[in-house]
SEDREN-991995 format. One line per field, with one value per residue: x negated, y, z negated of N, C-alpha, C, O, CB in turn. Coordinates in Angstrom, 1 decimal. Each point is the difference from the previous one (the first is absolute). Glycine has a CB too. Example, Ala and Ser with C-alpha at 12.3 -4.5 7.8 and 13.67 -1.06 7.14 Angstrom:
<atoms>
n.east <- -13.2;-1.5
n.north <- -5.7;2.3
n.up <- -7.8;1.9
ca.east <- 0.9;-0.9
ca.north <- 1.2;1.1
ca.up <- 0.0;0.0
c.east <- -0.9;0.8
c.north <- 1.2;1.1
c.up <- 0.0;-0.8
o.east <- -1.0;-0.5
o.north <- 0.0;1.1
o.up <- -0.7;-0.1
cb.east <- 2.9;-0.7
cb.north <- -1.2;-1.7
cb.up <- -0.5;2.3
</atoms>
This chain:
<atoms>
n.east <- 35.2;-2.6;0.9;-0.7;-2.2;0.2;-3.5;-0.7;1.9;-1.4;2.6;-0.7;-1.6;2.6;-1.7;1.4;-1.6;-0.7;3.9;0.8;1.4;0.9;-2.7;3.7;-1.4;1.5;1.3;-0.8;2.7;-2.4;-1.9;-1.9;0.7;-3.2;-2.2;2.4;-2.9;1.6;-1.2;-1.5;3.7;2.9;1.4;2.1;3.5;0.1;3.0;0.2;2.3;2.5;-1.4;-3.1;-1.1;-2.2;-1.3;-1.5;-2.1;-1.9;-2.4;1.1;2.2;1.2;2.1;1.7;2.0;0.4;2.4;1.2;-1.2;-3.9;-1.9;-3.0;-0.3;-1.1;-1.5;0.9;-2.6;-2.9;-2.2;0.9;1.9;-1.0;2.6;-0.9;2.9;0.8;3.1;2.4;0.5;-2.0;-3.0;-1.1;-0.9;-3.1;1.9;-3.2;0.7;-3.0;-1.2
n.north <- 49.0;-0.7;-3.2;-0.7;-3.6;-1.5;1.4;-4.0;-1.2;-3.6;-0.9;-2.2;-1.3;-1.2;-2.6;-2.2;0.6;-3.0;0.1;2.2;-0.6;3.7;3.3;1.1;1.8;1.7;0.0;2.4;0.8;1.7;-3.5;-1.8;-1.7;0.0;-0.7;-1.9;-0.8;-1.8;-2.5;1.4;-0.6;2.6;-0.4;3.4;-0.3;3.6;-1.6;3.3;-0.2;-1.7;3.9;-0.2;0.6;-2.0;2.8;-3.0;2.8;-2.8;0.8;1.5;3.1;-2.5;0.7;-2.2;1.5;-2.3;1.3;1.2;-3.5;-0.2;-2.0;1.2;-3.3;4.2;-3.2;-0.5;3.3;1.0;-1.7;2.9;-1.6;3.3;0.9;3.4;-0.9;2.6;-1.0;1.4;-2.2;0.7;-0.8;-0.8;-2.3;-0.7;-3.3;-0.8;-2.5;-0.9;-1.2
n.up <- -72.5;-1.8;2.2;-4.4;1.3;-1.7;-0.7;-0.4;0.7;1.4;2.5;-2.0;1.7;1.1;0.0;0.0;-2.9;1.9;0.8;3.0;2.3;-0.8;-0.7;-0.4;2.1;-2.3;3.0;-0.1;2.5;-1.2;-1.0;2.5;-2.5;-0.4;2.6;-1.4;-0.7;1.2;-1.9;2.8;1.2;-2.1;3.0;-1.5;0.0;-0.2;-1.0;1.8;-2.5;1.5;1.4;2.7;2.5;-1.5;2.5;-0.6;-0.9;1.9;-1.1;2.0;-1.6;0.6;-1.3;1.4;-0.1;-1.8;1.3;-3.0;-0.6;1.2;-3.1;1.8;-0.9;0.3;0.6;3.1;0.9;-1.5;-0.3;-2.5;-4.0;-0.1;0.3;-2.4;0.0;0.6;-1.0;-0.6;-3.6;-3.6;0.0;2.4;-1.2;-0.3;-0.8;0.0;2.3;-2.3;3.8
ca.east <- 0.4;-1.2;0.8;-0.4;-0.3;-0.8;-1.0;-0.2;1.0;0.0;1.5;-0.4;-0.5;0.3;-0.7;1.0;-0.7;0.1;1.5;0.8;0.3;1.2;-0.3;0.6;-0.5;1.0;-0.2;0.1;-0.5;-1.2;-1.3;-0.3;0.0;-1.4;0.4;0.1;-1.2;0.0;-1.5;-0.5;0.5;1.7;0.6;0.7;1.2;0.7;1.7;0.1;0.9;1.4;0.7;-1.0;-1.0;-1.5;-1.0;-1.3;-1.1;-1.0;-1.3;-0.7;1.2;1.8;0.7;1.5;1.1;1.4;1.5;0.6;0.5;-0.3;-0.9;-1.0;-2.1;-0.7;-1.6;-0.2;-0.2;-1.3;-0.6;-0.5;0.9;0.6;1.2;0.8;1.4;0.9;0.9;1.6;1.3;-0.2;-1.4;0.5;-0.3;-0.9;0.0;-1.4;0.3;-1.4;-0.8
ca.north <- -0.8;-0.7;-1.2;-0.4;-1.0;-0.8;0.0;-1.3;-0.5;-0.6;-0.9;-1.1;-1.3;-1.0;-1.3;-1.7;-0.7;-1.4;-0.9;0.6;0.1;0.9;0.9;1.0;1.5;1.4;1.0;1.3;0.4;1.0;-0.5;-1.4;-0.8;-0.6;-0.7;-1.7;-1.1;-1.1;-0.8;-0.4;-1.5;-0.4;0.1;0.9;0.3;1.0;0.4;1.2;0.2;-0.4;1.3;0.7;-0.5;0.2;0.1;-0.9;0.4;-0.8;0.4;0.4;1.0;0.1;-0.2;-1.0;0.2;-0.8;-0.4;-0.7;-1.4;-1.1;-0.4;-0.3;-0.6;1.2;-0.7;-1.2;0.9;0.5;-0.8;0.6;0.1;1.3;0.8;1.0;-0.1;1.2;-0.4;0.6;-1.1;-0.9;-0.3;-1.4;-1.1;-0.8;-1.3;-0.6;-1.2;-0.1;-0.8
ca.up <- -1.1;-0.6;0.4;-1.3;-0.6;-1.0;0.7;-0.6;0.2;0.9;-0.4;-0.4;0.7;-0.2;0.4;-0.5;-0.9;0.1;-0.8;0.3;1.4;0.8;-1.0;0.0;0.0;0.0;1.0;-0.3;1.2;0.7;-1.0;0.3;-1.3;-0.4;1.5;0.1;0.8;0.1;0.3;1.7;1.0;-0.1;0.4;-0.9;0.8;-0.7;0.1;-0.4;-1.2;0.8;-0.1;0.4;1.1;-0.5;1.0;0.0;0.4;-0.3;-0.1;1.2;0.4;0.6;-1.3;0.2;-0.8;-0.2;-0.2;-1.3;0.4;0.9;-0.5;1.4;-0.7;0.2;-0.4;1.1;1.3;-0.3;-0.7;-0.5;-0.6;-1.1;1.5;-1.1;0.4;-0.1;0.2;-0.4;-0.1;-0.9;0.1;0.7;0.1;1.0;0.0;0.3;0.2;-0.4;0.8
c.east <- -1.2;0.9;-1.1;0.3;-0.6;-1.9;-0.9;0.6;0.0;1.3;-0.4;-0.3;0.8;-0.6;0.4;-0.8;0.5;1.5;1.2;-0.1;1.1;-0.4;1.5;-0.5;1.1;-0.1;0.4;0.3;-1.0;-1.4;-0.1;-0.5;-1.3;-0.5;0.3;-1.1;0.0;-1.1;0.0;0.9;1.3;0.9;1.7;1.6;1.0;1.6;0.2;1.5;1.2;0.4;-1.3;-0.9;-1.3;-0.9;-1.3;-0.7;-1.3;-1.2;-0.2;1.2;1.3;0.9;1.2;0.9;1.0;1.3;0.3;0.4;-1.0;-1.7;-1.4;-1.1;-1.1;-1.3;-0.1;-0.6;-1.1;-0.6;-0.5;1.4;0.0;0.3;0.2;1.1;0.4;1.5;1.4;0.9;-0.8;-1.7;-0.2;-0.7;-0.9;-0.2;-1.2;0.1;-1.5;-0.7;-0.8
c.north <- -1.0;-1.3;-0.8;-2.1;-0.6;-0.8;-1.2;-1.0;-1.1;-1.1;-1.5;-0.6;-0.7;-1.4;-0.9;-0.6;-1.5;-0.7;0.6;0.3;1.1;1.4;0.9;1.3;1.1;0.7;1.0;0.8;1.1;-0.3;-1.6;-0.9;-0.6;-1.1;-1.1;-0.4;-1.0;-1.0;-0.1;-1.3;0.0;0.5;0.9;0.4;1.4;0.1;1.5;-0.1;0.0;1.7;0.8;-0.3;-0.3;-0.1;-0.9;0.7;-1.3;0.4;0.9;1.1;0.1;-0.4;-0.5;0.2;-1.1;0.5;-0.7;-1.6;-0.8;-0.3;-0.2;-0.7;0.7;-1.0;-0.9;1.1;1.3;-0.8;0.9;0.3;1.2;1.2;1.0;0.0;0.9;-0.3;0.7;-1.5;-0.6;-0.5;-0.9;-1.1;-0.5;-1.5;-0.4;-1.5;-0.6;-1.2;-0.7
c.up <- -0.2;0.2;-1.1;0.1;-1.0;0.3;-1.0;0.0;1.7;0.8;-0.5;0.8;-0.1;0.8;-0.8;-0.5;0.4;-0.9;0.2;1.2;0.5;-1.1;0.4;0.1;-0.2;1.1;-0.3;1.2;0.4;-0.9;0.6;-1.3;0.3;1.1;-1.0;0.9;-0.1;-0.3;1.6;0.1;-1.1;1.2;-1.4;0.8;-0.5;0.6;-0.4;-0.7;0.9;0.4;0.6;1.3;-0.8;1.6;-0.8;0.5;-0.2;-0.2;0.9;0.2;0.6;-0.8;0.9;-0.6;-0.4;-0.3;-1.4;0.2;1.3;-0.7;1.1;-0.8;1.0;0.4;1.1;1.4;0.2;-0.9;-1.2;-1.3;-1.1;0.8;-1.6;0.8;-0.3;0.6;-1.0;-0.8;-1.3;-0.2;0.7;-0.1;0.4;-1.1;0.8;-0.1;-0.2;1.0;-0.7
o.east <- -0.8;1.2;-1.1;1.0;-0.9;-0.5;-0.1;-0.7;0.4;0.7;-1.2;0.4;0.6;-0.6;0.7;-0.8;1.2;0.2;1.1;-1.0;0.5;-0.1;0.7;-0.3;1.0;-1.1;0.8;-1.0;-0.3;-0.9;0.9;-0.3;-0.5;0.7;-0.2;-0.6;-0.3;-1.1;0.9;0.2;0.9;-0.6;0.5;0.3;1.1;0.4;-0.5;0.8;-0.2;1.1;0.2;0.1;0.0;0.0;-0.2;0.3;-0.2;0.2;-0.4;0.0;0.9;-0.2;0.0;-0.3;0.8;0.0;-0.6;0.4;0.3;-0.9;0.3;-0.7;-0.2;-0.6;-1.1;-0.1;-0.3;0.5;-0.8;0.9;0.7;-0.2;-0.6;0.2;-0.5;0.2;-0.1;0.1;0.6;-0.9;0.9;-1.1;0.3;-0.4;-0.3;0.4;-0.6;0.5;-0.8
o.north <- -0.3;0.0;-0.3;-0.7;0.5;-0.8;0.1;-1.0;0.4;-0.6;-0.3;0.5;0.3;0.0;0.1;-0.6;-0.3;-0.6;-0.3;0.3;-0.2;-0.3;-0.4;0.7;0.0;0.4;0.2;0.2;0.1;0.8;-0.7;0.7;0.0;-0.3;-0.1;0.5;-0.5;0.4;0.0;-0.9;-0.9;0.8;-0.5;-0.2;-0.3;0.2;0.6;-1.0;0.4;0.0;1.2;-1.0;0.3;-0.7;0.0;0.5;-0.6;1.2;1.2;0.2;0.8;-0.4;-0.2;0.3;-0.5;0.8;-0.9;-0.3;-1.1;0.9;-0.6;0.3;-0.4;0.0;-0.2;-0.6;0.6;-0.8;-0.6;0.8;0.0;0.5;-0.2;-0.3;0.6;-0.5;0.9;-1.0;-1.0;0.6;-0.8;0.2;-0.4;-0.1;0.6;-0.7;0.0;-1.0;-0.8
o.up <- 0.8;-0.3;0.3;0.1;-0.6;0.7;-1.2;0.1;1.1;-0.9;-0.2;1.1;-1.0;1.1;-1.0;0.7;0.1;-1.1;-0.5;0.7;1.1;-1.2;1.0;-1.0;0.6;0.3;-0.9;0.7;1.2;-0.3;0.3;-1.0;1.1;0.9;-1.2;1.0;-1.1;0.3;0.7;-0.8;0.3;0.7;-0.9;1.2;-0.5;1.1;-1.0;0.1;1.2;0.7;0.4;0.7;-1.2;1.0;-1.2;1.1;-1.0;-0.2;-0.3;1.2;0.2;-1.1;1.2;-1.1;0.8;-1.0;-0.6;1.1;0.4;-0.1;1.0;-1.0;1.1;1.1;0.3;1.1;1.1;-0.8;-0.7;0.2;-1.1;1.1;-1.0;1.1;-0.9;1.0;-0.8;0.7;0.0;-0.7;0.3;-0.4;1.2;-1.2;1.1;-1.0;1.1;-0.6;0.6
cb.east <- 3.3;-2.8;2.2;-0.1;1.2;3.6;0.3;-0.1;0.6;-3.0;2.7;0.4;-2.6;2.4;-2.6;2.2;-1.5;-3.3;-2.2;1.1;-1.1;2.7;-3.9;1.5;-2.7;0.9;-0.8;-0.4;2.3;2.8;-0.5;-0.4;3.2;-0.1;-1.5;3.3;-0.8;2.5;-1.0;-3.1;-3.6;0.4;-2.5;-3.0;-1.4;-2.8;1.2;-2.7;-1.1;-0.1;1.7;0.1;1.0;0.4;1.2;0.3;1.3;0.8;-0.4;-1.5;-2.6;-0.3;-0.9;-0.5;-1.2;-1.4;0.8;0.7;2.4;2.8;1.6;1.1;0.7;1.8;1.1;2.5;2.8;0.2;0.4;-3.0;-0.6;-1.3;2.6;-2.0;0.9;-2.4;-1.7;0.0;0.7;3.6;-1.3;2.1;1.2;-1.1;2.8;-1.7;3.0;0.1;0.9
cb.north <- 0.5;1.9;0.7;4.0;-0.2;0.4;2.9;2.0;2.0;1.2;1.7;-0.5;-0.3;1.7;0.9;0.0;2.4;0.9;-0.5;0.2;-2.3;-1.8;0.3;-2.0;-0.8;-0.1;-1.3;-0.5;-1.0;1.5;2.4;0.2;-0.4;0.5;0.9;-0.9;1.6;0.7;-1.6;1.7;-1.0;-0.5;-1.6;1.1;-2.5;1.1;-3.2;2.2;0.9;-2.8;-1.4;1.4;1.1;-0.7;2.6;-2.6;3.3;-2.2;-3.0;-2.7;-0.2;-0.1;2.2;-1.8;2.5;-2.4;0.6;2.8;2.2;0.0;-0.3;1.9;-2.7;2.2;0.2;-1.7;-1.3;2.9;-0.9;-0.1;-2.4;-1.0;-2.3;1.9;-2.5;2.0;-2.7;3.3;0.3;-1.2;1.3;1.0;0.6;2.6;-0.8;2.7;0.4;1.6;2.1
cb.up <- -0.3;-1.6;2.9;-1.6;2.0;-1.1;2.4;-0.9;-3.0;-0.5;2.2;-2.5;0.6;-1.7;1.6;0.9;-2.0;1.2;-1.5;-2.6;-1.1;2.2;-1.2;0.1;0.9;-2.4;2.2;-2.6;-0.9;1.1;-2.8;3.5;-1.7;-3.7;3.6;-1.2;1.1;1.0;-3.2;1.0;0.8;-3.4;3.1;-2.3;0.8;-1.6;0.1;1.8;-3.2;-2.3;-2.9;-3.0;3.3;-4.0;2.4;-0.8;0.3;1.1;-0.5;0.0;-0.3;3.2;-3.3;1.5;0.2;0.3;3.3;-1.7;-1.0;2.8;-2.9;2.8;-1.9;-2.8;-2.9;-2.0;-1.1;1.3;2.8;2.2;1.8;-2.9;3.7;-2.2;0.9;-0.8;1.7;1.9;2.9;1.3;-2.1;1.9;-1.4;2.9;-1.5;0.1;0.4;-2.2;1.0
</atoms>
């Protein structure tokens, strides 16, 4: 079988323009979504959707999972704020706490 893509087709970026502090990502469970990037020394927190999970991938290849309903501040514990998400239930949540 031929396993067919969009060819060019980039995913989106996300980032906090000066005045914004929480984005909404779309999750996908067998697709990773665009990266997020944090500003340097914020401190960040991804809520995952009340019905779903989200895996967290980072630069460097490790990854994490979150639980439905349990919100984690990811940013207070790496120092490295670009990550992609995958996930099931909806979309989720990164809130940024700006320093």
């Amino acid at each position: 079988t031929t396993k067919q893509t969009e060819v060019g087709v980039q995913p989106e970026t996300y980032t906090f323009p000066e005045g914004v502090d929480q984005i909404e990502v779309p999750l996908h469970p067998t697709r990773w979504s665009g990266w997020v990037i944090t500003p340097p020394g914020s401190r960040w927190r991804i809520d995952p959707p009340d019905s779903g999970w989200v895996d967290v991938r980072f630069l460097d290849g490790t990854r994490t999972r979150l639980l439905p309903r349990q919100p984690v501040w990811l940013g207070k514990h790496t120092r490295n704020g670009s990550f992609r998400l995958c996930g099931e239930g909806g979309s989720g949540i990164v809130t940024l706490v700006r320093r």
